[in-house]
C-alpha positions in Angstrom: 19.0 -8.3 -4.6 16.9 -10.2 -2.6 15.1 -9.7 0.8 13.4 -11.5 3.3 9.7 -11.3 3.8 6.9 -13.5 4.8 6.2 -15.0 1.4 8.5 -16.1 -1.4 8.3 -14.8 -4.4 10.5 -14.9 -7.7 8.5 -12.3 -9.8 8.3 -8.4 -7.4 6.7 -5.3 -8.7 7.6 -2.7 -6.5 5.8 0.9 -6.7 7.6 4.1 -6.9 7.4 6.0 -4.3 8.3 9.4 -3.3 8.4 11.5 -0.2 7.1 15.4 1.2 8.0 17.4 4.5 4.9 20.0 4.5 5.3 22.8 6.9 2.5 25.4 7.9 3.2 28.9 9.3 0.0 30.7 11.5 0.5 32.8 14.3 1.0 32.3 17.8 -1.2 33.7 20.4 -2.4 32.8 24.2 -5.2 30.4 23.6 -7.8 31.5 26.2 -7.2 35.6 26.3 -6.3 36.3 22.7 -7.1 33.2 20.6 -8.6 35.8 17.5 -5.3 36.6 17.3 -4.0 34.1 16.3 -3.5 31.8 13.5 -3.5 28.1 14.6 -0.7 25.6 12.0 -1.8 22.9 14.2 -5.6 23.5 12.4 -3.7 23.4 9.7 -2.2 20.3 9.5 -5.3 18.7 11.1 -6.7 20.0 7.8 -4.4 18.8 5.5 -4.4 15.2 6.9 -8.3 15.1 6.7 -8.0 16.7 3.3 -5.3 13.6 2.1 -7.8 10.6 3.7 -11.0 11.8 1.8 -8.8 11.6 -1.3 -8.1 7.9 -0.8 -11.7 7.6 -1.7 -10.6 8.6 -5.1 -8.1 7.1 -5.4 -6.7 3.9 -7.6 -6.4 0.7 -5.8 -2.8 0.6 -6.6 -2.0 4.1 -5.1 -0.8 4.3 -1.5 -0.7 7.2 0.9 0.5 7.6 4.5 1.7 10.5 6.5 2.7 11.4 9.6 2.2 15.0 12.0 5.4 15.6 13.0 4.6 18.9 15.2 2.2 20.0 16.2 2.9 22.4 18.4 4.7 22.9 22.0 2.0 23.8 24.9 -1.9 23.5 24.6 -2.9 27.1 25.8 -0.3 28.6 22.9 -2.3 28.4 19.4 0.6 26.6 17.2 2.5 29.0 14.9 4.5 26.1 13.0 3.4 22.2 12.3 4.8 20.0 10.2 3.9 16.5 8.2 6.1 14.1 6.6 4.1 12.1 3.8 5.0 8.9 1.6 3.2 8.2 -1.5 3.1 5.3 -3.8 2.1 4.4 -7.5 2.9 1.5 -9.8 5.2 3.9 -12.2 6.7 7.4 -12.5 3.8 8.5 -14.7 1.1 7.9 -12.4 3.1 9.1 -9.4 3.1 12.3 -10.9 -0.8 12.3 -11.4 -1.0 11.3 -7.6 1.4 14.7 -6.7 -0.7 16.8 -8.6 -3.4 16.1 -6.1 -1.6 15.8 -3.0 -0.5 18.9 -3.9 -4.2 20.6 -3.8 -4.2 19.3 -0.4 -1.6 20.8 1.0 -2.2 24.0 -0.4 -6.5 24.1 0.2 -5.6 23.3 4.3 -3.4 26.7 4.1 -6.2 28.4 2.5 -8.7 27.3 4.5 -7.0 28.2 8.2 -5.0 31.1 6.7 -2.1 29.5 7.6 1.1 29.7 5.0 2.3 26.6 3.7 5.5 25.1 2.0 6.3 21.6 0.9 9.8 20.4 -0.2 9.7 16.7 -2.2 12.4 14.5 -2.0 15.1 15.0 -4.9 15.1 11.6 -6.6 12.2 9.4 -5.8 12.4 5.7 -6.1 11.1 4.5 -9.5 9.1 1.3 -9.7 11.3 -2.2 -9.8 11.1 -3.8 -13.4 11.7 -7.5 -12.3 13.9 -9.3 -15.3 11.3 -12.4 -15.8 14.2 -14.2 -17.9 16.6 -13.8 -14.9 14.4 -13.8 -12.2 13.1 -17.7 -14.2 16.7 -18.7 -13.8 17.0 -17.5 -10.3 14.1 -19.6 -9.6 15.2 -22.4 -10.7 18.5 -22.7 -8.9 16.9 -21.8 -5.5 14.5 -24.7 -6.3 17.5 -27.1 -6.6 18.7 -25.7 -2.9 15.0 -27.1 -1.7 13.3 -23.6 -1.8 9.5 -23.7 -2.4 7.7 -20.9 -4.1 4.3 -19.1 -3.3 1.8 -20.2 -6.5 0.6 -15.8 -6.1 3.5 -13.9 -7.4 4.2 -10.3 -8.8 2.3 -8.5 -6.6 2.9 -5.0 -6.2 3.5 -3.8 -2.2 6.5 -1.9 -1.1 9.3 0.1 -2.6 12.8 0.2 -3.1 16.3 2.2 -4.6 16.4 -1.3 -6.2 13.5 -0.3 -8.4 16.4 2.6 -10.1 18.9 0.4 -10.2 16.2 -2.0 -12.6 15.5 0.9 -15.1 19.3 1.1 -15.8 20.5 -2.4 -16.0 18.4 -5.9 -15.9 17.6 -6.9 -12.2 15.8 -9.0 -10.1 14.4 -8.3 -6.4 12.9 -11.8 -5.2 11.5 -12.0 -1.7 12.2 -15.0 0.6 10.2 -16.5 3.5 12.1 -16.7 6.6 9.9 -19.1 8.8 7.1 -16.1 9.9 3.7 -15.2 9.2 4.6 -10.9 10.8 4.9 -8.3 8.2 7.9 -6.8 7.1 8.7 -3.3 9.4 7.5 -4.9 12.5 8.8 -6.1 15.4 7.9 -9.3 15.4 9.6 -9.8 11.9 12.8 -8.3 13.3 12.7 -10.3 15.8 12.0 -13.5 13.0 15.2 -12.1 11.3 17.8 -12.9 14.2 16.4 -16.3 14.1 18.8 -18.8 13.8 16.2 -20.6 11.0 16.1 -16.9 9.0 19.7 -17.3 8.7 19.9 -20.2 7.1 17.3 -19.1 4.4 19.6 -16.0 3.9 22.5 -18.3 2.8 20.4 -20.6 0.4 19.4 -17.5 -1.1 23.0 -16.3 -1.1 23.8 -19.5 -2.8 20.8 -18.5 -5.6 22.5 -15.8 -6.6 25.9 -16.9 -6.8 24.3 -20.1 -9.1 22.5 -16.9 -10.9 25.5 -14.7 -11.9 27.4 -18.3 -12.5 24.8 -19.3 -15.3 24.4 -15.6 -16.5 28.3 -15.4 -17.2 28.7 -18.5 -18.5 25.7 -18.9 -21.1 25.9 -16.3 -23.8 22.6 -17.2 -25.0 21.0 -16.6 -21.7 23.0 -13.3 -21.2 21.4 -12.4 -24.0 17.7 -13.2 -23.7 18.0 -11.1 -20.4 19.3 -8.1 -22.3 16.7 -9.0 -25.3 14.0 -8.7 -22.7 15.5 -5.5 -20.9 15.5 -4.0 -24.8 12.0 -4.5 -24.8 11.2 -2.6 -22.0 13.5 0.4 -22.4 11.3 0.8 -25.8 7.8 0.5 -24.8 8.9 3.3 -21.7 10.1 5.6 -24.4 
């Protein structure tokens, strides 16, 4: 797989990532005549996302969080009986994305005690895993989209965003390279979407098509390479044992 970007890069480590709707239950009351009787979610919430950005201070440099309120209630002089926050977090591997839960979790659950509110959080099923990038293939790769005239950043293997790819790399050697297509915007934007119906992106997308092809050409037609790639895939499915 590959995927366009504003750099171009060979060699990706992608984080794993996984995702959490967290949904508080108070109790509604009128806001100015009754507000003791109620039991605000929106306080709640307000809580939990405080509680998530002082734990970035703690945090490893190579963990992500970012989270959204989702509701927060319908009118202002009703306290909020229901609010609810959708959350994405990130960490170089399964292991440590697991450690990062853990604590997200004592979020989540210290804003409920704290407002009285009751909370419940449901985690997405199958998280992505982190992307183990084939160097072997990903070297070959490389070198056929250098024949096509493509240039390569000299800072590669950086670990950013995430992808399914990243699952489909601890099952069978894979490679996710990233390709500049002629912009300096961000991935997600609007300005890169806009990049991306560029006439100029286009024709970076079929040299990189052409990559690929060259790639499974060379792969299924040099036994010896075929099997470095899988030597090197071996390798890896030990040491995560």
């Amino acid at each position: 797989m590959v995927h366009p970007s504003p750099k171009t890069s060979s060699h990706v480590s992608l984080t794993a990532i996984d995702r959490v709707t967290v949904k508080y239950i108070g109790k509604g009351a009128h806001a100015a005549v009754y507000p003791w009787n109620g039991v605000n979610a929106l306080d709640a919430a307000v809580l939990c996302y405080q509680t998530v950005s002082c734990l970035r201070q703690q945090m490893k440099p190579t963990w992500r969080v970012h989270g959204i309120i989702k509701n927060g209630g319908i009118k202002s002089n009703i306290i909020p009986d229901l609010s609810e926050l959708d959350y994405s977090y990130r960490a170089p591997n399964k292991q440590e994305l697991d450690q990062l839960k853990v604590k997200m979790r004592s979020c989540f659950d210290s804003a409920a005690t704290g407002t009285g509110c009751q909370v419940s959080y449901e985690f997405s099923s199958k998280p992505y895993l982190n992307m183990v990038s084939n160097y072997r293939m990903a070297d070959v790769f490389r070198s056929n989209a250098e024949s096509l005239g493509v240039t390569f950043d000299a800072k590669e293997d950086e670990i950013g965003g995430s992808s399914d790819m990243g699952n489909v790399s601890q099952i069978v050697p894979s490679i996710h390279p990233l390709y500049n297509i002629e912009t300096i915007h961000g991935n997600h934007t609007k300005d890169f979407t806009t990049a991306s119906g560029d006439p100029k992106a286009q024709l970076h997308t079929l040299n990189q098509a052409k990559a690929m092809a060259l790639t499974c050409l060379d792969i299924l037609t040099d036994e010896n390479l075929l099997k470095e790639i899988k030597d090197e895939f071996a390798v890896f499915k030990q040491s995560s044992q």
